[in-house]
Backbone as CSV, one residue per row, in Angstrom:
resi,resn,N_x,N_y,N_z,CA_x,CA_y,CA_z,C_x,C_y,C_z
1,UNK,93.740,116.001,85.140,93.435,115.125,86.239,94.613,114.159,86.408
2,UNK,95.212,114.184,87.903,96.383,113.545,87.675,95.574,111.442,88.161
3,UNK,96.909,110.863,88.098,96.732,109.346,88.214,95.738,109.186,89.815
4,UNK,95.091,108.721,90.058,94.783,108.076,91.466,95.467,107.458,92.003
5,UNK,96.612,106.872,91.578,97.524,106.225,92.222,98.912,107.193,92.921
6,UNK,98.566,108.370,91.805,99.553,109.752,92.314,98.705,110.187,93.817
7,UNK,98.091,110.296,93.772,96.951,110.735,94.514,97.034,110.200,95.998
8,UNK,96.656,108.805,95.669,96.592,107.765,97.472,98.246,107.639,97.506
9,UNK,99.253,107.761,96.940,100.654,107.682,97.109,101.269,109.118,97.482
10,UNK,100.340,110.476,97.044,100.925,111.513,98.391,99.746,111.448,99.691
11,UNK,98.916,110.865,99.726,98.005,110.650,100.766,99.117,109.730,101.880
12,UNK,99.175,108.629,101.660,100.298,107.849,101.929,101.882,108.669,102.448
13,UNK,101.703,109.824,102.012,103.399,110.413,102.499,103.088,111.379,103.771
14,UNK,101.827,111.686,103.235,101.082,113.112,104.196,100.706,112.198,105.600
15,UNK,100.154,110.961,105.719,99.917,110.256,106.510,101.010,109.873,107.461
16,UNK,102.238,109.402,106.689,103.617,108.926,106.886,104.086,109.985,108.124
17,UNK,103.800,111.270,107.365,104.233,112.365,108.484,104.006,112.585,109.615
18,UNK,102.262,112.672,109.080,101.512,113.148,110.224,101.838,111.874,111.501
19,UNK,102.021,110.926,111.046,102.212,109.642,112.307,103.388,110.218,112.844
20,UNK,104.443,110.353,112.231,105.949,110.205,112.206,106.075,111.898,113.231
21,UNK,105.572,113.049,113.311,105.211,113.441,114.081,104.111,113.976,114.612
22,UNK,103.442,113.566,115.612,102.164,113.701,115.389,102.083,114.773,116.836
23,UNK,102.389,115.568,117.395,102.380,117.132,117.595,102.135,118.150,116.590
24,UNK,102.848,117.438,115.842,102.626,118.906,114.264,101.343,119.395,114.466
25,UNK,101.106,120.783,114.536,99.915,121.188,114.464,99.017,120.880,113.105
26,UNK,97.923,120.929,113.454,97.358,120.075,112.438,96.619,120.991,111.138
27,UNK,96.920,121.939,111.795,96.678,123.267,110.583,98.118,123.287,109.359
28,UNK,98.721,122.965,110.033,99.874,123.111,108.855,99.459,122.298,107.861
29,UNK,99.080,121.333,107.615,98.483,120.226,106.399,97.389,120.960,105.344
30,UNK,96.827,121.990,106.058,95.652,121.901,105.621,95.493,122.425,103.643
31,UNK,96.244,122.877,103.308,96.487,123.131,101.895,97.032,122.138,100.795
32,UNK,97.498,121.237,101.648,98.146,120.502,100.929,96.924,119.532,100.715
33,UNK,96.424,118.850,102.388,95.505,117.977,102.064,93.831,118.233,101.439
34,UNK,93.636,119.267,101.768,92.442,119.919,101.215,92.424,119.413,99.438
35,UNK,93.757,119.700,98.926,94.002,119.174,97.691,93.777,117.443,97.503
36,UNK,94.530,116.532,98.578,94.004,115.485,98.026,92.815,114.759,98.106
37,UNK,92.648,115.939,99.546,90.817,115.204,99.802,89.833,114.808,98.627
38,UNK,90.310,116.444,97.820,89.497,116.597,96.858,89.542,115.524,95.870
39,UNK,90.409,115.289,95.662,91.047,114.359,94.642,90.635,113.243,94.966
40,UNK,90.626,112.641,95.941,90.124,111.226,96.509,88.485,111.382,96.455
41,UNK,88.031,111.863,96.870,86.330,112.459,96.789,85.998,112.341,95.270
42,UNK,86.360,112.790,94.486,86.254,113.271,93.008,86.714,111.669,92.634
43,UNK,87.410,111.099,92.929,87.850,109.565,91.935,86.610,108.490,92.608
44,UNK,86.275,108.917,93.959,85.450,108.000,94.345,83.522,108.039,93.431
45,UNK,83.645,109.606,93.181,82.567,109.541,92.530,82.465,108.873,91.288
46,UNK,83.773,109.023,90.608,83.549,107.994,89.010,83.428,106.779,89.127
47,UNK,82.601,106.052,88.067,82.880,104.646,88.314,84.018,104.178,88.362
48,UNK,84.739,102.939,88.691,85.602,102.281,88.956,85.524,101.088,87.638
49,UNK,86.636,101.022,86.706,86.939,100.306,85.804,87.493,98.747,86.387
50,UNK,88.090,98.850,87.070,88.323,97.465,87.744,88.124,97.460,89.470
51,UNK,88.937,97.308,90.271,88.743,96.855,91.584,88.725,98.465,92.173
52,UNK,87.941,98.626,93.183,87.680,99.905,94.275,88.688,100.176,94.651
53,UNK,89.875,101.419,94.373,90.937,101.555,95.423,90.416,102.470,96.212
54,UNK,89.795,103.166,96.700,89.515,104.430,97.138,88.493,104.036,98.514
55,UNK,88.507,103.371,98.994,88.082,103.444,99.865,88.778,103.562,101.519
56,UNK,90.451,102.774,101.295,90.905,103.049,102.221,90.874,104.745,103.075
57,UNK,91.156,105.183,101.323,91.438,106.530,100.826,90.465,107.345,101.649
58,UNK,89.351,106.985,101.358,88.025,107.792,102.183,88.122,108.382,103.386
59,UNK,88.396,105.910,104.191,88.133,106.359,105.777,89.476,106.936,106.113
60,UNK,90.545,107.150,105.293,91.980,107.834,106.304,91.428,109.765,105.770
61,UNK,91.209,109.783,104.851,90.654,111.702,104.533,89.602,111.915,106.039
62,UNK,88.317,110.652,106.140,87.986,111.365,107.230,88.194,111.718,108.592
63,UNK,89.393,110.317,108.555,90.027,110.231,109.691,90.654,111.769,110.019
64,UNK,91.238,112.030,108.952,92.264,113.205,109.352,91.674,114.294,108.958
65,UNK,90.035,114.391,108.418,89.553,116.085,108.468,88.838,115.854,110.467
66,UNK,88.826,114.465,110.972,88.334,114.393,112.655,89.080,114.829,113.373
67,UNK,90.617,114.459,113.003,91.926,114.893,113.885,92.232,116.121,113.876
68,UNK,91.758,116.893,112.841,92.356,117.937,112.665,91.336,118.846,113.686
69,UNK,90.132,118.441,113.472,89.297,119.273,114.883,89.049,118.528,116.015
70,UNK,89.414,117.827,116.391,89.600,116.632,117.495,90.155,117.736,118.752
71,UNK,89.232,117.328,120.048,90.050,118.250,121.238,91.095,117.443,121.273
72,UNK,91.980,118.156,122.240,93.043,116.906,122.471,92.609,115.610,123.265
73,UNK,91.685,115.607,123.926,91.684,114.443,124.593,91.278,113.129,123.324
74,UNK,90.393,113.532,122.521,90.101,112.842,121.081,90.670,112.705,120.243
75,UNK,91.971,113.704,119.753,93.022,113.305,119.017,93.955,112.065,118.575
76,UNK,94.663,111.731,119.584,94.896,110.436,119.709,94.031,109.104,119.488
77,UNK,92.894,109.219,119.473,92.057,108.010,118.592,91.477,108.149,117.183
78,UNK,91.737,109.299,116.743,92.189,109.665,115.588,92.681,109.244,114.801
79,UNK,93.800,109.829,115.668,95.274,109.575,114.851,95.930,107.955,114.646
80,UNK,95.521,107.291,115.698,95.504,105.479,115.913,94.721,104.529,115.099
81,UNK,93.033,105.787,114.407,92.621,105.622,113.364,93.613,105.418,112.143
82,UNK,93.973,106.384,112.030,94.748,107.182,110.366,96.169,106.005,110.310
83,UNK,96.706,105.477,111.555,97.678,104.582,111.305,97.215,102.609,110.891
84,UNK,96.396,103.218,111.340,95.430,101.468,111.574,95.290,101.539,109.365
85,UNK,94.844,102.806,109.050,94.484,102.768,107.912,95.850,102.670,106.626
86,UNK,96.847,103.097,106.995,98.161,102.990,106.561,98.428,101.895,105.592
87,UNK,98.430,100.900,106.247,98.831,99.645,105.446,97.868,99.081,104.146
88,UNK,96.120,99.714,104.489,95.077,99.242,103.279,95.462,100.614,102.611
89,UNK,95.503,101.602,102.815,96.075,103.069,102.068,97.146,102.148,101.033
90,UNK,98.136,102.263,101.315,99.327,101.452,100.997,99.256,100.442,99.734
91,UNK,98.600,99.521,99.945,97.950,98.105,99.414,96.636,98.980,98.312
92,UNK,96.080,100.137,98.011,95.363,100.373,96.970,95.803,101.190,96.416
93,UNK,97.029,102.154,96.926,98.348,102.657,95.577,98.602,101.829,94.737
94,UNK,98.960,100.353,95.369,99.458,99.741,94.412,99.007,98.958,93.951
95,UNK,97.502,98.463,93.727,96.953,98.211,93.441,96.359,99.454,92.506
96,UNK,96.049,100.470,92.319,95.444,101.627,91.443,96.687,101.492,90.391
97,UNK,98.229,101.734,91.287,99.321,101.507,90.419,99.400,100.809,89.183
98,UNK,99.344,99.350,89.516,99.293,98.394,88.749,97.624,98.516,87.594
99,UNK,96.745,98.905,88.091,95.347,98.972,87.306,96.130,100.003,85.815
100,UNK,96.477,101.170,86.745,96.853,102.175,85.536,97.606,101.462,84.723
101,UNK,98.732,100.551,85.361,99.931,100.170,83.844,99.235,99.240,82.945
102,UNK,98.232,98.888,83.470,97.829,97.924,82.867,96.993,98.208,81.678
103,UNK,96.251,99.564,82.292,95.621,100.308,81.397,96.542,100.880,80.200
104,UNK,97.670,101.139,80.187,98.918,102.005,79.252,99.209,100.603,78.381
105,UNK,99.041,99.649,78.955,99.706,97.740,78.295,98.950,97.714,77.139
């Protein structure tokens, strides 16, 4: 089981993209993120030893399993979702970050 902080920090890159171009068809993701969905789903079920990171985590996974079947006219509020979520995504890497070193201290 890798770190949760590995985890919302490729969530965070996959996101990065998908903004950065957001034509990409949205099938191309789907192997990669299917993997961290899981991963985010699965950390949210354990208890939490100190502060909740995983929740940003949640609403941007569902954001982007909506976008990915979103007609186009719905896409774009989606996707305005998944960027809105960016910055709390962001802010509980490093926050999970810091939990883990602290845990190794």
């Amino acid at each position: 089981m890798k770190p949760l902080s590995q985890t919302l920090s490729s969530l965070v890159v996959l996101t990065e993209e998908m903004l950065a171009r957001p034509l990409l068809d949205p099938r191309s993701i789907a192997s990669h993120f299917a993997a961290i969905a899981a991963d985010v789903r699965a950390a949210e079920a354990r208890p939490a030893e100190g502060i909740r990171t995983t929740s940003a985590a949640l609403v941007t996974v569902t954001a982007i399993e909506e976008y990915r079947h979103a007609t186009n006219d719905r896409a774009p509020m989606w996707l305005m979702l998944i960027g809105a979520t960016l910055p709390l995504l962001r802010a509980a890497a490093f926050d999970a970050f810091n939990e883990e070193r602290q845990g190794r201290e």
